[in-house]
VOZATOR-608405 format. One record per residue (C-alpha): residue number from 1; y, x, z. Coordinates in steps of 0.05 Angstrom, whole numbers. Layout:
k: NUM; v: Y; u: X; w: Z;
...
END
This chain:
k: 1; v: 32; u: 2268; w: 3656;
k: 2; v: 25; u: 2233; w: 3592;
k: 3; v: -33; u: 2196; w: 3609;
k: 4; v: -65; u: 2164; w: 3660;
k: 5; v: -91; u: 2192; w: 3720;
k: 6; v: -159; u: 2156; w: 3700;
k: 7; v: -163; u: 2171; w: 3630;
k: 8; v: -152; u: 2252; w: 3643;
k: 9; v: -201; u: 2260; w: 3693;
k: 10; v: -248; u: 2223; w: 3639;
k: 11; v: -231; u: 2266; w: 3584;
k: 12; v: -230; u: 2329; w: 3616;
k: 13; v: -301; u: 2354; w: 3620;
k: 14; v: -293; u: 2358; w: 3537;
k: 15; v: -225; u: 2393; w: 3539;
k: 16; v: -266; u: 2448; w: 3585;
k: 17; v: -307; u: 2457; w: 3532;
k: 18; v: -256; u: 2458; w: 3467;
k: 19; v: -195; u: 2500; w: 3498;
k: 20; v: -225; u: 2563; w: 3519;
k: 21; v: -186; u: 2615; w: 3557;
k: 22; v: -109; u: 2610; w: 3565;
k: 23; v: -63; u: 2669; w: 3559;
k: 24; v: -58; u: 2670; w: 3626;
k: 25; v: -131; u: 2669; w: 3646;
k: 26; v: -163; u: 2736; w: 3682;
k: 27; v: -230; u: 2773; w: 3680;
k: 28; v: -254; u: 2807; w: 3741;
k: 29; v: -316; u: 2816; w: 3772;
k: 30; v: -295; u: 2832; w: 3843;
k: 31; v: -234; u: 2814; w: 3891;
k: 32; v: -201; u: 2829; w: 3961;
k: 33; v: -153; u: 2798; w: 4007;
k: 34; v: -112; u: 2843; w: 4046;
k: 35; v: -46; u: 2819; w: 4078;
k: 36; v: -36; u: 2859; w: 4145;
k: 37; v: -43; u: 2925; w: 4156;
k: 38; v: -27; u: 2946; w: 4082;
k: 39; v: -40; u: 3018; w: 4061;
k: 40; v: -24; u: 3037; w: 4000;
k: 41; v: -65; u: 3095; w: 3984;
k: 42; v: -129; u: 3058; w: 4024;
k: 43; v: -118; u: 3000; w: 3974;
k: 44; v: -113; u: 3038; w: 3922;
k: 45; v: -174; u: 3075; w: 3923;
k: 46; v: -218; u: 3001; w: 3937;
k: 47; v: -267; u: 2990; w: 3885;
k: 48; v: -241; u: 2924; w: 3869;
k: 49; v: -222; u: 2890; w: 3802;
k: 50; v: -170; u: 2845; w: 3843;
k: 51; v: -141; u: 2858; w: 3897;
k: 52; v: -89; u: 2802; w: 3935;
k: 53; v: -32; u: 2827; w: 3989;
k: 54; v: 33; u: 2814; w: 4011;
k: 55; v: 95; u: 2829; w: 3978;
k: 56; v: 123; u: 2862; w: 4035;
k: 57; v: 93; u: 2911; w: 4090;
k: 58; v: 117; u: 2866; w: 4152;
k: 59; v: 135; u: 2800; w: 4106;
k: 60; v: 209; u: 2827; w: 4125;
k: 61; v: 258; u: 2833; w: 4053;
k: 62; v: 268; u: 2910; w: 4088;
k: 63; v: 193; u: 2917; w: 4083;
k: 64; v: 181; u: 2900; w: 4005;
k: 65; v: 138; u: 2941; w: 3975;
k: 66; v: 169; u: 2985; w: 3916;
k: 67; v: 148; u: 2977; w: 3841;
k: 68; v: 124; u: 3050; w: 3842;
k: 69; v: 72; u: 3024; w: 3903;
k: 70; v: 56; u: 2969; w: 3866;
k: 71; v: 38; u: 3009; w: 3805;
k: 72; v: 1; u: 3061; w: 3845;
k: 73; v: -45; u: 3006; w: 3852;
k: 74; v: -54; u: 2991; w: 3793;
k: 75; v: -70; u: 3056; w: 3760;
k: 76; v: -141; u: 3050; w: 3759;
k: 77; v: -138; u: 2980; w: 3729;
k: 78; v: -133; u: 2942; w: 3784;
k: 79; v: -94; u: 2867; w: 3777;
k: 80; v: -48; u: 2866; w: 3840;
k: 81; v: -21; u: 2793; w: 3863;
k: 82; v: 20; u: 2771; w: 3923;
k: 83; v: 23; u: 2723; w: 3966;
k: 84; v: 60; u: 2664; w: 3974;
k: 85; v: 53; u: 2599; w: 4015;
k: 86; v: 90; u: 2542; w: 3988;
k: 87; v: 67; u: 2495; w: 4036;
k: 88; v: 87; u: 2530; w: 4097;
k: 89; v: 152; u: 2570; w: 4117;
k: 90; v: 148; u: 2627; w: 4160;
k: 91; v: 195; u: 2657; w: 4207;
k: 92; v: 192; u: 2736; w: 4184;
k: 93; v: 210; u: 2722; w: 4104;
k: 94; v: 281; u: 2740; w: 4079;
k: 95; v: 303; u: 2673; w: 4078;
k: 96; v: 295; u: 2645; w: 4147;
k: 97; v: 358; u: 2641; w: 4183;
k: 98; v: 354; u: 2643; w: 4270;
k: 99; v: 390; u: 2584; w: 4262;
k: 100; v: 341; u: 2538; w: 4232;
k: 101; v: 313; u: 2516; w: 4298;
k: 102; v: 379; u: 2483; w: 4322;
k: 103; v: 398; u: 2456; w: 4252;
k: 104; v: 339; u: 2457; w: 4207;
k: 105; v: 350; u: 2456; w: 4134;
k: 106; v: 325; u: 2386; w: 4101;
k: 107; v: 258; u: 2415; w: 4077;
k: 108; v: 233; u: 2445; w: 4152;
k: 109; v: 196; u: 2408; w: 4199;
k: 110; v: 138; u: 2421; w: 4249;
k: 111; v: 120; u: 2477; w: 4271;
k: 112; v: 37; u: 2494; w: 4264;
k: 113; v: 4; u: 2495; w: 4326;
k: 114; v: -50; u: 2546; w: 4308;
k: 115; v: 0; u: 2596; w: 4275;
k: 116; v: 63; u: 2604; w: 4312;
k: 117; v: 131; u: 2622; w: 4268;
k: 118; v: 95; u: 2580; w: 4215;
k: 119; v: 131; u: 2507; w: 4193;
k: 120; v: 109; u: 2457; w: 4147;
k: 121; v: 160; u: 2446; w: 4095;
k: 122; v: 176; u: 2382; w: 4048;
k: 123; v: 142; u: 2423; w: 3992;
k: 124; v: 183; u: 2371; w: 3940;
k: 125; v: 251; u: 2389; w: 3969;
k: 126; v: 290; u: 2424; w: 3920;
k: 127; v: 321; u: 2468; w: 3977;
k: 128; v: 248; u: 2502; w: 3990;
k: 129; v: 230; u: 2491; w: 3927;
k: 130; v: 291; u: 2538; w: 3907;
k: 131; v: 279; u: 2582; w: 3957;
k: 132; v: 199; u: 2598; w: 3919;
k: 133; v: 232; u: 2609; w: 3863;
k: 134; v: 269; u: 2664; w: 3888;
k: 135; v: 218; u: 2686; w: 3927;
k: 136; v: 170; u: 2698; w: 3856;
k: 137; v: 233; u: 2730; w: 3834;
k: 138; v: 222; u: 2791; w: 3873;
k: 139; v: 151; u: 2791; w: 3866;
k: 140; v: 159; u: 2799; w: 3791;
k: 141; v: 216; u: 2847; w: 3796;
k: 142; v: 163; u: 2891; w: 3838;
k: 143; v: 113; u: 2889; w: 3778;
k: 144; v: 51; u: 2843; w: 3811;
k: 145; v: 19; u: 2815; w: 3762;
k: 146; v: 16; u: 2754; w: 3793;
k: 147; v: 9; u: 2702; w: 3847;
k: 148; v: -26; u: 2672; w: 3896;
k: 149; v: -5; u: 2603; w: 3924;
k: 150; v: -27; u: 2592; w: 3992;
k: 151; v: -28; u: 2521; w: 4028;
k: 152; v: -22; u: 2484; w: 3959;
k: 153; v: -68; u: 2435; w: 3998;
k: 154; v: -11; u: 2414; w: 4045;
k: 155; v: 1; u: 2354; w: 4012;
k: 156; v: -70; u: 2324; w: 4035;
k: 157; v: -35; u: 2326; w: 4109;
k: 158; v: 14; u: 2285; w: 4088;
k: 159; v: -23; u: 2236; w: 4063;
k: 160; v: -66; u: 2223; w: 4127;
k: 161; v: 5; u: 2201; w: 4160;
k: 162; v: 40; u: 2169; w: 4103;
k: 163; v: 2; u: 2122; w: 4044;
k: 164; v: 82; u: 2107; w: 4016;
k: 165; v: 82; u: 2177; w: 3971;
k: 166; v: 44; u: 2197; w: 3917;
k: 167; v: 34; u: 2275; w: 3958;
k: 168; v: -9; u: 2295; w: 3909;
k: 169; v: 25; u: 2291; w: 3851;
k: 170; v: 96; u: 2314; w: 3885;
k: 171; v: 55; u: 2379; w: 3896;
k: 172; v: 25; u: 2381; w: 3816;
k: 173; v: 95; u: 2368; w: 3795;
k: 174; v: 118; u: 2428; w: 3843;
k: 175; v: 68; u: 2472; w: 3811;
k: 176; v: 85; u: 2451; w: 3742;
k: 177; v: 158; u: 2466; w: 3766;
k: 178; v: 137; u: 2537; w: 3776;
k: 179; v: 104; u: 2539; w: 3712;
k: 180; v: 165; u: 2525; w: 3675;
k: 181; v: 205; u: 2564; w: 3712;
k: 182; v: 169; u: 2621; w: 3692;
k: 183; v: 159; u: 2605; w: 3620;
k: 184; v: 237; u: 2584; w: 3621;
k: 185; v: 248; u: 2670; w: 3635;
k: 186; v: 195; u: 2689; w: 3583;
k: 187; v: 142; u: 2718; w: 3639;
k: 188; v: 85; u: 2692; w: 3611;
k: 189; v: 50; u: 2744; w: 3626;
k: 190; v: 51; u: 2734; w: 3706;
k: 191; v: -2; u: 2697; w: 3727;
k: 192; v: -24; u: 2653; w: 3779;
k: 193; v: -96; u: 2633; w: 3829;
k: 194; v: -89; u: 2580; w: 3876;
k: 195; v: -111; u: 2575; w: 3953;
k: 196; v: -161; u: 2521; w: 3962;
k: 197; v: -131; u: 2445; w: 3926;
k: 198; v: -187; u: 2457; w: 3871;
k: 199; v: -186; u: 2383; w: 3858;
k: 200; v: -114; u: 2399; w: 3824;
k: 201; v: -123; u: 2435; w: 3764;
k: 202; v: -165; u: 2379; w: 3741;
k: 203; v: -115; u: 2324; w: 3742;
k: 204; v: -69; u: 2351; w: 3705;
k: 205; v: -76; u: 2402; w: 3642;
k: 206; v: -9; u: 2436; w: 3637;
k: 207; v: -34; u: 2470; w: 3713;
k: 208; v: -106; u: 2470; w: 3685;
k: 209; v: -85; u: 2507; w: 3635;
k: 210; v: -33; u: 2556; w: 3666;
k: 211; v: -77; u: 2580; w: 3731;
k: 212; v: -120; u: 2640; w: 3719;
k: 213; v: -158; u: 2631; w: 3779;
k: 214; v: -173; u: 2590; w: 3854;
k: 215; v: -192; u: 2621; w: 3918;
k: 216; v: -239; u: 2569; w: 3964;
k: 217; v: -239; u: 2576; w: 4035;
k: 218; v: -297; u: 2563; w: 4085;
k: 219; v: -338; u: 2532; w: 4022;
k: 220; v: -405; u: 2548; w: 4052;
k: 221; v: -384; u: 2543; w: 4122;
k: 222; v: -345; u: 2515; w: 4178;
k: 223; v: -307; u: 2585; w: 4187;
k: 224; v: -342; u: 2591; w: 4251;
k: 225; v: -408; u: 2618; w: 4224;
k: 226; v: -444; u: 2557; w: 4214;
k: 227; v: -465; u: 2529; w: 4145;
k: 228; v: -440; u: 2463; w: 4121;
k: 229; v: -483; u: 2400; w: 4097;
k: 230; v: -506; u: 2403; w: 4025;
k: 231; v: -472; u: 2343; w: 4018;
k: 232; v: -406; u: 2370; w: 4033;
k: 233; v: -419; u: 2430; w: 3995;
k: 234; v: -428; u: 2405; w: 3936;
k: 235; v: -369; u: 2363; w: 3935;
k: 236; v: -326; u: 2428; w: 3930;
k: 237; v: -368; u: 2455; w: 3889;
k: 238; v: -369; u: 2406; w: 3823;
k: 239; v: -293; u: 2422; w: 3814;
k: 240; v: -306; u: 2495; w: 3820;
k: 241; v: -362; u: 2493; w: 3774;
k: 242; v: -323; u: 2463; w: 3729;
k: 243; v: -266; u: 2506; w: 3725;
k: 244; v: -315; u: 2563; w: 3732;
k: 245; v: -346; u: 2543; w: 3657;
k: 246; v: -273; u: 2535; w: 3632;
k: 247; v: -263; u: 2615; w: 3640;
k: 248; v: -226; u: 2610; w: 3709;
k: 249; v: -239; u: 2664; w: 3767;
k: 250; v: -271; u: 2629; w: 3825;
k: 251; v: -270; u: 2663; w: 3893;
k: 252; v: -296; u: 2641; w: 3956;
k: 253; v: -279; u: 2671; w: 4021;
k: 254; v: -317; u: 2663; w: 4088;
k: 255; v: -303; u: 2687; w: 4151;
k: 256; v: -345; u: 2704; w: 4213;
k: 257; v: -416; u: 2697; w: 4182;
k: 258; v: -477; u: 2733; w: 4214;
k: 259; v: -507; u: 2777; w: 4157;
k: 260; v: -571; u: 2748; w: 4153;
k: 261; v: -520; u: 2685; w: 4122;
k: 262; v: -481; u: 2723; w: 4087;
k: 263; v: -551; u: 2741; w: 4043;
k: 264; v: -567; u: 2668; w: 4030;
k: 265; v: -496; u: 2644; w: 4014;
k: 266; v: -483; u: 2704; w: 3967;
k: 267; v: -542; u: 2689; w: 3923;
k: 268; v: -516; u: 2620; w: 3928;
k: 269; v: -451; u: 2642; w: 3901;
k: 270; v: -478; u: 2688; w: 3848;
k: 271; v: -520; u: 2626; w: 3819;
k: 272; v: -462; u: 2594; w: 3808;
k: 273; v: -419; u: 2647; w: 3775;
k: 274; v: -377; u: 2657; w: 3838;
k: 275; v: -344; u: 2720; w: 3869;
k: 276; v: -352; u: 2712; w: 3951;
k: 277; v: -322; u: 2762; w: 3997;
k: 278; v: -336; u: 2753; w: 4074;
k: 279; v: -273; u: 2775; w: 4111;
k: 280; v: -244; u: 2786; w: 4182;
k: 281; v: -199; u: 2720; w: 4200;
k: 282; v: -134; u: 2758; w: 4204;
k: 283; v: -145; u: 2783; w: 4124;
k: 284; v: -121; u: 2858; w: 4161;
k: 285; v: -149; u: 2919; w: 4123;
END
């Protein structure tokens, strides 16, 4: 960043207002999440503007979807991205190796308790950091038209155990690594929307200005069914708002919401320009 953390955050609810939509910005009035259980010809028959799966039918490399699948998809118009987490490593993706548990490459390291094969990874290793690349790779060579990066809010663990490192902006400066990468091979078509880490795009404008769109987990609830304070809502929802007015797709996800919720937090999402979907946990089809 050219300037100060300070200064951009102060001058960026004008450049909201003066830069308008990016190249890479997207229109679309409805999404879905789908990354079990994949069906092609059930997806592609989904009323949906945007639809978000995996690259790969199991997550296997045998298992990737061909480009004629993906472009069934998108025959009715239909923007298709995959996902990627860049946070986390998981055990079923082309590049894990059996022997990583004994000797563990320098960017793996605990294992997540609440999803088993999944490891955190030193995000600003340029082992893993190699390995994404590669991984985007394929998902351009299969014609998606772009991506969505999970657990970009990984970095906020780290900083609950270790004040040393700046986290935050080792993750910005992965994301702008991405960014480059892809401009550096001339896809700048390919875009990408962002898992959660909304607070992100706002420090710093090169990301701002290359991410189409941000998915926000549990923003109206605790992802058991029950509603958050106001107080915490709205603290997710200033950044949101604001890169909602800059011409970014906002979508909010709940899970396990009684329907007589789902009314009231819909309406609240529709005030503020937001898409909300309310999905099983396991994001099967």
């Amino acid at each position: 960043m050219s300037m100060s953390k300070k200064a951009f955050i102060f001058v960026l609810p004008f450049l909201l207002v003066l830069c308008g939509c990016s190249a890479r910005d997207i229109k679309a009035d409805s999404f879905y999440i789908a990354l079990q259980g994949i069906n092609i010809d059930r997806l592609s028959k989904l009323n949906y503007d945007l639809i978000i799966i995996d690259y790969s039918y199991d997550g296997s490399e045998a298992g990737e979807l061909k480009s004629e699948e993906v472009n069934k998809l998108k025959e009715n118009g239909k923007k298709v991205f995959s996902y990627l987490s860049i946070g986390e490593a998981e055990d079923y993706r082309f590049y894990w190796n059996d022997s990583f548990k004994e000797n563990p490459p320098s960017w793996l390291l605990k294992e997540n308790p609440n999803w088993p094969g999944n490891y955190t990874v030193a995000f600003w290793d340029e082992g893993w950091q190699k390995i994404v690349f590669e991984y985007i790779d394929k998902v351009v060579k299969a014609g998606f038209d772009g991506i969505f990066l999970d657990r970009v809010d990984v970095y906020r663990e780290f900083l609950e155990e270790d004040s040393s490192k700046d986290y935050q902006k080792l993750m910005i400066n992965f994301l702008r690594k991405i960014i480059k990468n892809l401009n550096d091979k001339n896809i700048t078509s390919f875009k990408i929307i962002l898992n959660n880490g909304e607070e992100l795009p706002l420090k710093d404008y090169v990301l701002f200005r290359n991410i189409c769109g941000l998915v926000a987990e549990s923003l109206y609830t605790d992802g058991a069914g029950n509603i958050r304070s106001e107080e915490e809502i709205k603290v997710r929802e200033k950044p949101l708002s604001r890169l909602k007015r800059a011409g970014k797709c906002v979508m909010i996800i709940e899970y396990s919401v009684s329907e007589d919720k789902q009314l009231i937090l819909k309406e609240r999402a529709e005030k503020k320009k937001f898409l909300i979907q309310f999905l099983n946990p396991s994001l099967s089809l």
